[in-house]
C-alpha positions in Angstrom: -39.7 -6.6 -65.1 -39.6 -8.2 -61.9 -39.3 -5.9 -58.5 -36.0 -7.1 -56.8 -35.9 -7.3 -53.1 -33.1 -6.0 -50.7 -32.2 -7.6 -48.0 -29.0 -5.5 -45.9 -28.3 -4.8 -42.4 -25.0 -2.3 -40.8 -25.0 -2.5 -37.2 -21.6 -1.1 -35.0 -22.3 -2.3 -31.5 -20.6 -4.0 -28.7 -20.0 -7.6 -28.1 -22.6 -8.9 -25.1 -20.7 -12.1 -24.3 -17.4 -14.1 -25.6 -17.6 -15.3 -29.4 -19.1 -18.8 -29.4 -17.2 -20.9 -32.4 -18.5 -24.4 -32.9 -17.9 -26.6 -36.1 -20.2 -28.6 -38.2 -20.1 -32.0 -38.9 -18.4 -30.8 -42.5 -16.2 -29.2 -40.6 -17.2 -25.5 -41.4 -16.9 -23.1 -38.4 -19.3 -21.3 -37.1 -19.3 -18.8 -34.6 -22.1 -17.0 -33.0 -22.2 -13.2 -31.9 -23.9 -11.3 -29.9 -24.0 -7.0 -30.2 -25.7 -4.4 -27.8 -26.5 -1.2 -30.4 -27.3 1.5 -28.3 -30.0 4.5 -29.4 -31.4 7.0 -28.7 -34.7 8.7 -28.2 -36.9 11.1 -26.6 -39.3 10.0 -24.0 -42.7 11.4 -23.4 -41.3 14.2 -21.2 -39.2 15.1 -24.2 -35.6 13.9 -22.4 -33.2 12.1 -24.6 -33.1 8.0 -23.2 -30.9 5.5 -24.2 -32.3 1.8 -25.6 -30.2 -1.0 -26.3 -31.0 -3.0 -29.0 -29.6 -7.0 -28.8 -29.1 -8.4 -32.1 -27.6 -12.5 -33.0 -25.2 -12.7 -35.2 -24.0 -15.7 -37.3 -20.6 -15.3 -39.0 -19.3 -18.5 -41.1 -16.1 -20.0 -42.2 -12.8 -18.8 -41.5 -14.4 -14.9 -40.6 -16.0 -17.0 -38.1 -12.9 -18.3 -37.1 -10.9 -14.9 -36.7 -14.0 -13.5 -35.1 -13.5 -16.3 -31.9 -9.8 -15.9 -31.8 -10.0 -12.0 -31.5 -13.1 -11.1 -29.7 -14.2 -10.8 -26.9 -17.2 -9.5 -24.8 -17.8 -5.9 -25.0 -15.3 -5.2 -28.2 -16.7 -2.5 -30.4 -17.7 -4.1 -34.1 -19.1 -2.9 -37.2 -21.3 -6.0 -39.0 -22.8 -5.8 -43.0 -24.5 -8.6 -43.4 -28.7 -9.9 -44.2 -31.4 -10.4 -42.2 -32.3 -14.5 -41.7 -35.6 -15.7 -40.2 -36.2 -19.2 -38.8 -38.9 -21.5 -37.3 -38.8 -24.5 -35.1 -40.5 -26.5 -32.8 -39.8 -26.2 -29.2 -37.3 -28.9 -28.1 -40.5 -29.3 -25.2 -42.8 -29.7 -27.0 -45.1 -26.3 -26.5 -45.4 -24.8 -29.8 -43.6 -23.4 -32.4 -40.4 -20.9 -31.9 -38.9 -17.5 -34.2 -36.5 -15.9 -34.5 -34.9 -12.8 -37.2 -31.1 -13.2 -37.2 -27.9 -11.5 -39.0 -26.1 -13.5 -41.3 -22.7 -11.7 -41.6 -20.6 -10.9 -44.7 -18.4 -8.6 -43.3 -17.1 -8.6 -39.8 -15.0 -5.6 -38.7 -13.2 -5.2 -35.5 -13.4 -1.9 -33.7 -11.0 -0.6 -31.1 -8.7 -3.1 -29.7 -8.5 -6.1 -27.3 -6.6 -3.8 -25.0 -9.0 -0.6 -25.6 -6.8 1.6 -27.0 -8.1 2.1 -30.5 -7.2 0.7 -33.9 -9.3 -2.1 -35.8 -9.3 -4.7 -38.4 -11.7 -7.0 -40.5 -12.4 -10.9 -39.8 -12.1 -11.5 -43.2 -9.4 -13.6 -43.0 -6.6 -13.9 -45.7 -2.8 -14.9 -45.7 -1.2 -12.1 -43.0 -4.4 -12.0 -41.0 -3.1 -10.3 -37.4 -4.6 -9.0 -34.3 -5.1 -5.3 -34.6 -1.6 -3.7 -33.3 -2.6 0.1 -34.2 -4.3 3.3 -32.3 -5.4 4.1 -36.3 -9.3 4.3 -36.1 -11.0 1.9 -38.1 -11.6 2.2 -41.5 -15.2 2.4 -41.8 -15.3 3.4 -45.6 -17.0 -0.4 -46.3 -19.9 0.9 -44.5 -21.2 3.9 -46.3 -22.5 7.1 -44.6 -24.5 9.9 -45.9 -24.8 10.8 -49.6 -22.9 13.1 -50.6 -24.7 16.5 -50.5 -26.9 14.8 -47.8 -28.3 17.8 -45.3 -27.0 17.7 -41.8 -29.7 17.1 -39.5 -30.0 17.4 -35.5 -31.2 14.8 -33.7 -34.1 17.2 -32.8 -35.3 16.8 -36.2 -35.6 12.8 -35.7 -39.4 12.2 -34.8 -39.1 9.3 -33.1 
């Protein structure tokens, strides 16, 4: 029997900059993100420090759609997708270029356009609406600990 491979990515960050929505010559959308994930760590003097981690995002189709018409920079989201790598040649000419990406499945909003809570999911559908509720977002799509998973500090992380 054959290993299988897993491929799976859950990020809830903040949006860097505006959506970027473009369309292929097919027509299908496309809309490019950009989200800040903030950690944290203890330096060498053993003081807790924040890092922010920038990740791309590609979200296709009609999500991608919803994602440009609702977002905006700095609005809290929660993305499942996979991890894509790519290579190209530099448009100058100086050698070849990489990059690791996040191909989204699942977009959902955090918060609110106005800040005051609430959320929804760029899934599109029939109804789809701007978030209108102070009702935390439903992270349940996400996971969390197993059940019956030990509670640890964050002075038990090593890193």
């Amino acid at each position: 029997m054959a290993a299988s491979n897993v491929n799976v990515v859950v990020i809830t960050g903040n949006l860097t900059r505006d959506p970027e929505l473009r369309h292929l010559g097919s027509g299908t959308a496309v809309c490019e993100l950009r989200v800040a994930v903030n950690t944290s760590r203890k330096d060498q003097s053993g003081n807790w420090v924040d890092k922010a981690n920038y990740f791309d995002v590609v979200v296709w189709g009609a999500q991608g759609e919803n994602c440009a018409n609702y977002l905006g920079k700095g609005r809290p989201v929660a993305v499942e997708g996979r991890l894509d790598w790519s290579e190209w040649e530099a448009k100058d000419g100086s050698g070849k270029r990489q990059a690791v990406r996040i191909v989204a499945n699942k977009v959902q909003f955090l918060g609110s356009r106005d800040g005051s809570g609430g959320g929804g999911n760029g899934n599109g559908g029939g109804g789809f609406a701007p978030p209108q509720s102070d009702v935390p977002a439903d992270m349940s799509d996400f996971g969390g600990a197993p059940a019956g998973a030990g509670s640890a500090s964050e002075d038990d992380i090593p890193f």
